[in-house]
Short mmCIF file of the C-alpha atoms (twelve columns), coordinates in Angstrom:
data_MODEL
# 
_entry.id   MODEL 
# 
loop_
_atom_site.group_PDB 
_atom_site.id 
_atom_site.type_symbol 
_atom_site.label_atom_id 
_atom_site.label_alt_id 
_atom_site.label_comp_id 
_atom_site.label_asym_id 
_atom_site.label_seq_id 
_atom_site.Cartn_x 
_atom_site.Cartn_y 
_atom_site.Cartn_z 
_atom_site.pdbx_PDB_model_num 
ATOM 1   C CA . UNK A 1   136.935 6.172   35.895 1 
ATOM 2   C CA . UNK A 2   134.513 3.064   36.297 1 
ATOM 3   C CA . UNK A 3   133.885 3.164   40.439 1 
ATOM 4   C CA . UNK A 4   133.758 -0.478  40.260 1 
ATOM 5   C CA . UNK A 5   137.521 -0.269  39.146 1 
ATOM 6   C CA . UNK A 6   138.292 2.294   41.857 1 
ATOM 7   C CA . UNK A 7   140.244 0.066   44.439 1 
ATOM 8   C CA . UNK A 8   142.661 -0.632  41.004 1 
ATOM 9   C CA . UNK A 9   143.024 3.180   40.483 1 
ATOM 10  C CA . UNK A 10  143.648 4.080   43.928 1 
ATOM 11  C CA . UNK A 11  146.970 1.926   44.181 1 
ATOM 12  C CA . UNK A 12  149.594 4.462   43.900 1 
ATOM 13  C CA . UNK A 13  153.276 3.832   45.045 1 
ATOM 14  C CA . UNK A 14  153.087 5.598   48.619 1 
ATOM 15  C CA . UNK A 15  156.993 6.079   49.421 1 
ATOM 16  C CA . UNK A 16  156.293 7.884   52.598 1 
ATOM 17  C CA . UNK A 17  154.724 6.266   55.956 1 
ATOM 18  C CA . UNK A 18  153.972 6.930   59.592 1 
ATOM 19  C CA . UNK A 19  154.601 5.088   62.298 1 
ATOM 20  C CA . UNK A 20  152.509 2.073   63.383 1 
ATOM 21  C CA . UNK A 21  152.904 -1.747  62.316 1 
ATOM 22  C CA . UNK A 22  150.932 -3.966  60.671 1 
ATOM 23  C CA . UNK A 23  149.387 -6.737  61.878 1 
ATOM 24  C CA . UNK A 24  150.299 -11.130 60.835 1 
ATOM 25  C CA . UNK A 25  146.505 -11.047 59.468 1 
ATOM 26  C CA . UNK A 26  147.125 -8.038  57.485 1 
ATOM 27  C CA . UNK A 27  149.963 -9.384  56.134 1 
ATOM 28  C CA . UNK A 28  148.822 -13.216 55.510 1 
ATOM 29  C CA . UNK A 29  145.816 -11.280 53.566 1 
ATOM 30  C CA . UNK A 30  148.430 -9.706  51.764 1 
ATOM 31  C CA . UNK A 31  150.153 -13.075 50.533 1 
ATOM 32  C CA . UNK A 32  147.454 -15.039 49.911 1 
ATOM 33  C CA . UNK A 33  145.909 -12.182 47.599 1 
ATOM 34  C CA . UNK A 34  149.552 -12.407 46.182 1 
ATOM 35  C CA . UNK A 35  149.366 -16.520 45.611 1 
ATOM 36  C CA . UNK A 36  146.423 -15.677 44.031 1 
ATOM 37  C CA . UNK A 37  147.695 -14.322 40.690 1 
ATOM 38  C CA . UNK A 38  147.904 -16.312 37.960 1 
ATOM 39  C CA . UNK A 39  150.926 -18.810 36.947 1 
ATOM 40  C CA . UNK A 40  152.216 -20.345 33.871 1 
ATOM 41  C CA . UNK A 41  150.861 -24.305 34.077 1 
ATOM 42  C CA . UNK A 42  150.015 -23.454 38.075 1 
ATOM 43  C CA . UNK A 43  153.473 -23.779 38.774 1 
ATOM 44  C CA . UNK A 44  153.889 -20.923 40.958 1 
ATOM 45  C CA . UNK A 45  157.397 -20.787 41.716 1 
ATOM 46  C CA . UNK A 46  156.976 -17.374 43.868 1 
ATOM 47  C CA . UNK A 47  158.623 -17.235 47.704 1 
ATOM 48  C CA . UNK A 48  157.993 -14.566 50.023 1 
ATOM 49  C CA . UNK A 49  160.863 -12.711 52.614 1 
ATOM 50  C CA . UNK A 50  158.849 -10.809 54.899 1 
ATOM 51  C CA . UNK A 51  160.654 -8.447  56.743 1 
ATOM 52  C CA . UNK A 52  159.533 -6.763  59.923 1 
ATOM 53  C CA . UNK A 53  163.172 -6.064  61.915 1 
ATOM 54  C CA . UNK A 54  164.163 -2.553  61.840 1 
ATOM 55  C CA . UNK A 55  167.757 -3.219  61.133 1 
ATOM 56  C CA . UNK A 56  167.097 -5.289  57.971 1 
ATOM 57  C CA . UNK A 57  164.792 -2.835  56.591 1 
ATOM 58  C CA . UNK A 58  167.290 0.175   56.688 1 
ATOM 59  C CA . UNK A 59  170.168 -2.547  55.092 1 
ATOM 60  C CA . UNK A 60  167.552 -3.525  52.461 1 
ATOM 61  C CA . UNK A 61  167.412 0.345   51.697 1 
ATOM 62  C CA . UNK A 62  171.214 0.630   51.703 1 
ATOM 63  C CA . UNK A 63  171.469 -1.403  48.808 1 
ATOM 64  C CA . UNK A 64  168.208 -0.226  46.714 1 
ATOM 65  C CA . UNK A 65  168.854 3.071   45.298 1 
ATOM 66  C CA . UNK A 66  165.687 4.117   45.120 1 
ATOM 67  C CA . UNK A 67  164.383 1.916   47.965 1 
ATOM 68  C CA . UNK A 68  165.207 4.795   51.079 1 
ATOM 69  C CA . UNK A 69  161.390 4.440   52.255 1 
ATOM 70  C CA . UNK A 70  162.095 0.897   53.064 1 
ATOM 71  C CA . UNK A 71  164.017 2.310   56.401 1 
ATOM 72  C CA . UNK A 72  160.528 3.811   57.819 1 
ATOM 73  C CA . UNK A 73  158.481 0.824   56.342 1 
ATOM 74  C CA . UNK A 74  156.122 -1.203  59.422 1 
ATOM 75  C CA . UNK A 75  157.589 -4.289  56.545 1 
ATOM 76  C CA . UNK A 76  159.231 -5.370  53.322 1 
ATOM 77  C CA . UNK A 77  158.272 -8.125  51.009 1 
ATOM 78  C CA . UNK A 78  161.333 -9.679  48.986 1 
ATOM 79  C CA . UNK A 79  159.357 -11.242 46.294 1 
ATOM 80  C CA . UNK A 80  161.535 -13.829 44.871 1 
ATOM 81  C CA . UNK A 81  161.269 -17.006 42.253 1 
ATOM 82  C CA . UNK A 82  162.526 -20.386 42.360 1 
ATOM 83  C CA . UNK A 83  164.258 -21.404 38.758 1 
ATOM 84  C CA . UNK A 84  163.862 -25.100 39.834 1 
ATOM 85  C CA . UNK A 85  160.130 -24.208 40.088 1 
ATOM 86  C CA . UNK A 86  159.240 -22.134 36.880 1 
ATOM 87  C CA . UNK A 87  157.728 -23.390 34.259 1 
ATOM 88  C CA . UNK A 88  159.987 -25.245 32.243 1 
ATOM 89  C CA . UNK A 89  162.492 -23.910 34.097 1 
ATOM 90  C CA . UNK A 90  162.088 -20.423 32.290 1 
ATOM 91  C CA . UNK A 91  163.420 -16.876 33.760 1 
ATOM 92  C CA . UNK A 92  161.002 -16.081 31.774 1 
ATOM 93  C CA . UNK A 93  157.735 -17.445 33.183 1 
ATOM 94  C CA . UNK A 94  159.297 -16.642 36.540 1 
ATOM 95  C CA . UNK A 95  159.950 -13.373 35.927 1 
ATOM 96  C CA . UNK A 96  155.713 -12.932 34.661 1 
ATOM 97  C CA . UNK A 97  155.001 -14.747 37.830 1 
ATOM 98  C CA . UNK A 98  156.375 -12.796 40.147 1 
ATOM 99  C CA . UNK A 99  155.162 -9.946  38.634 1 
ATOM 100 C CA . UNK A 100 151.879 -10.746 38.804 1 
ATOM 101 C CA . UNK A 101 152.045 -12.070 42.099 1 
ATOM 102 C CA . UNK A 102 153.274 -8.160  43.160 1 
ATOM 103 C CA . UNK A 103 150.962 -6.747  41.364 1 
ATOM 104 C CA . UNK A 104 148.181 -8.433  43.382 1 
ATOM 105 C CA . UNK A 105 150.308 -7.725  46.536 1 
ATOM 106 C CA . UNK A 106 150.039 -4.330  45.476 1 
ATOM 107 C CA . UNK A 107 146.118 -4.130  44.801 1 
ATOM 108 C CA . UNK A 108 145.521 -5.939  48.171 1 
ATOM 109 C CA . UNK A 109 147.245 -3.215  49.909 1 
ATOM 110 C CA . UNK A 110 145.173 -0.208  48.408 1 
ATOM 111 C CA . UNK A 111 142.174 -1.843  49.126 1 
ATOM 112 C CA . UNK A 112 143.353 -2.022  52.932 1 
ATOM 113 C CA . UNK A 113 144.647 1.081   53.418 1 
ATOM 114 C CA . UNK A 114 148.340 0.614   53.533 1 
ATOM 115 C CA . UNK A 115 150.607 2.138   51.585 1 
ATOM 116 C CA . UNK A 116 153.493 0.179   49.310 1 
ATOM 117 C CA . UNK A 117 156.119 0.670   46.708 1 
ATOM 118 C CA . UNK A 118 157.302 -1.488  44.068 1 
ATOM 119 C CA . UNK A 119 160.989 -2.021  43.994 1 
ATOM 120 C CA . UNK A 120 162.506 -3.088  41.186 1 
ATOM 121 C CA . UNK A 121 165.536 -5.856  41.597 1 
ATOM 122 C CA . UNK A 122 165.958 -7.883  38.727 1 
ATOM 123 C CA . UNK A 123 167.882 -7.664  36.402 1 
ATOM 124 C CA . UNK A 124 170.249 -5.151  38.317 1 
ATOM 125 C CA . UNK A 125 172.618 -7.566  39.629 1 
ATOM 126 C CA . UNK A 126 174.342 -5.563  42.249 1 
ATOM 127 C CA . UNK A 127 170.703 -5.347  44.023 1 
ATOM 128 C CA . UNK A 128 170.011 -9.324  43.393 1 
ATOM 129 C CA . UNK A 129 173.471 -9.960  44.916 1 
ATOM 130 C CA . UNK A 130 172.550 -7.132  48.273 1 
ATOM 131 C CA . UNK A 131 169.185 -9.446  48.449 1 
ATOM 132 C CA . UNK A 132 170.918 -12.510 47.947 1 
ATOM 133 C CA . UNK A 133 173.236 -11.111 51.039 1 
ATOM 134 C CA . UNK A 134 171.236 -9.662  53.094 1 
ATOM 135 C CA . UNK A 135 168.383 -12.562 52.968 1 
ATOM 136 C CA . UNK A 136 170.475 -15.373 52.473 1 
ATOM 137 C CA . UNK A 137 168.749 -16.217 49.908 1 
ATOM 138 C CA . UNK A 138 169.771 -19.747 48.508 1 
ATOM 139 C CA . UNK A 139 171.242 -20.509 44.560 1 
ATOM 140 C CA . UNK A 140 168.389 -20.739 41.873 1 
ATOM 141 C CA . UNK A 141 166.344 -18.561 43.583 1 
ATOM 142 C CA . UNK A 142 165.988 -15.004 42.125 1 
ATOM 143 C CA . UNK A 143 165.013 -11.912 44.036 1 
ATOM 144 C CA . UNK A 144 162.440 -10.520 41.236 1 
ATOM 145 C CA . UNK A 145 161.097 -6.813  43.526 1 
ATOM 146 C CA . UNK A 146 160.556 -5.734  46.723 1 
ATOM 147 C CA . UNK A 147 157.636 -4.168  48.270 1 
ATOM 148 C CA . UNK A 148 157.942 -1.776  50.839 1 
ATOM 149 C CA . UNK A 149 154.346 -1.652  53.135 1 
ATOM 150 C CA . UNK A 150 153.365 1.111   55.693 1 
ATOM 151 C CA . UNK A 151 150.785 3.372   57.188 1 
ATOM 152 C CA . UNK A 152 150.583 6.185   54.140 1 
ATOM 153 C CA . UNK A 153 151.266 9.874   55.356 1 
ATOM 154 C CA . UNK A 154 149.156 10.769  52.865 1 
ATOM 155 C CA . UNK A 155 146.426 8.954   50.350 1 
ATOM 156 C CA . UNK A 156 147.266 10.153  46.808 1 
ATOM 157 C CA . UNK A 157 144.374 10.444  44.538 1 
ATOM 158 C CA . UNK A 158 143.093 8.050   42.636 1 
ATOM 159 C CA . UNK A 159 143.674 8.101   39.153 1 
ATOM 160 C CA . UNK A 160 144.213 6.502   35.179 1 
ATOM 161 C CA . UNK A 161 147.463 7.075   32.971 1 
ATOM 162 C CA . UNK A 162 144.912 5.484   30.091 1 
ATOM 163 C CA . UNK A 163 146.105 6.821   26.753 1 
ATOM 164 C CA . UNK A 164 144.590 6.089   23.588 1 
ATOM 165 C CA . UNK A 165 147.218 6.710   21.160 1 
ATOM 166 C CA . UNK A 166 149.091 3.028   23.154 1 
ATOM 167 C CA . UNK A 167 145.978 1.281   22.021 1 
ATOM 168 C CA . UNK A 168 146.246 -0.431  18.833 1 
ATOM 169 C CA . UNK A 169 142.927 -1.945  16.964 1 
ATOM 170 C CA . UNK A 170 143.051 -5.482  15.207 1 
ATOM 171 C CA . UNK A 171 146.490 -4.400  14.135 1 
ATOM 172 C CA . UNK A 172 150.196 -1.702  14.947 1 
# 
């Protein structure tokens, strides 16, 4: 592993945390690393539910099958896209968006310490319809992930899934 690349290899989904919160700077660093990704034409049509209440958190979980670590989570991050906003209007570019944009969420929070798991909404639409519930989230928007953020129990080890027989020279 290239130590340069470390804080990238480090990022592990961390599904168990202890107690503690984390702080409004913490979490504005978190978003703005997240605006940072890139965007199809700078469009960025990426909103943010941040979740902090206790009782939200656990009904986010209810509805997330694998989503259970959201109940002890110091926060959740409902990253969602606006259709109106994509790139010509495209599910598509939205959906690449968002992704990105979680991705960077998810660096940001390795390099900080924190621990966070991916959860995976769309396309599943009983858990875009439990988002769109519990978040009142309004039409055209889509609930693409959330991303559940804590103090990690425990710091898995860094590592690569590289494998060379999934890279393909000049050609399949």
């Amino acid at each position: 592993m290239n130590p340069q690349l470390r804080f990238i290899f480090a990022r592990r989904s961390v599904r168990s945390y202890r107690p503690g919160d984390i702080g409004e700077e913490i979490l504005r660093d978190l978003l703005e690393a997240a605006m940072a990704a890139p965007s199809a034409c700078a469009k960025d049509p990426w909103h943010f539910v941040v979740v902090r209440e206790a009782a939200v958190l656990r009904r986010l979980a209810e509805g997330l099958p694998n989503g259970r670590m959201l109940a002890d989570a110091a926060a959740g991050i409902a990253v969602c896209g606006s259709l109106a906003e994509a790139h010509d209007g495209q599910l598509s570019y939205l959906l690449q968006d968002c992704s990105a944009a979680i991705e960077n969420l998810l660096l940001a929070a390795a390099a900080l310490g924190l621990g966070a798991c991916w959860l995976g909404v769309h396309p599943r639409a009983e858990r875009t319809a439990h988002l769109r519930e519990v978040l009142s989230l309004p039409e055209g928007v889509v609930p693409v992930g959330v991303v559940s953020l804590g103090l990690p129990r425990e710091q898995p080890p860094a590592r690569t899934r590289y494998q060379e027989a999934k890279v393909h020279r000049g050609r399949w």
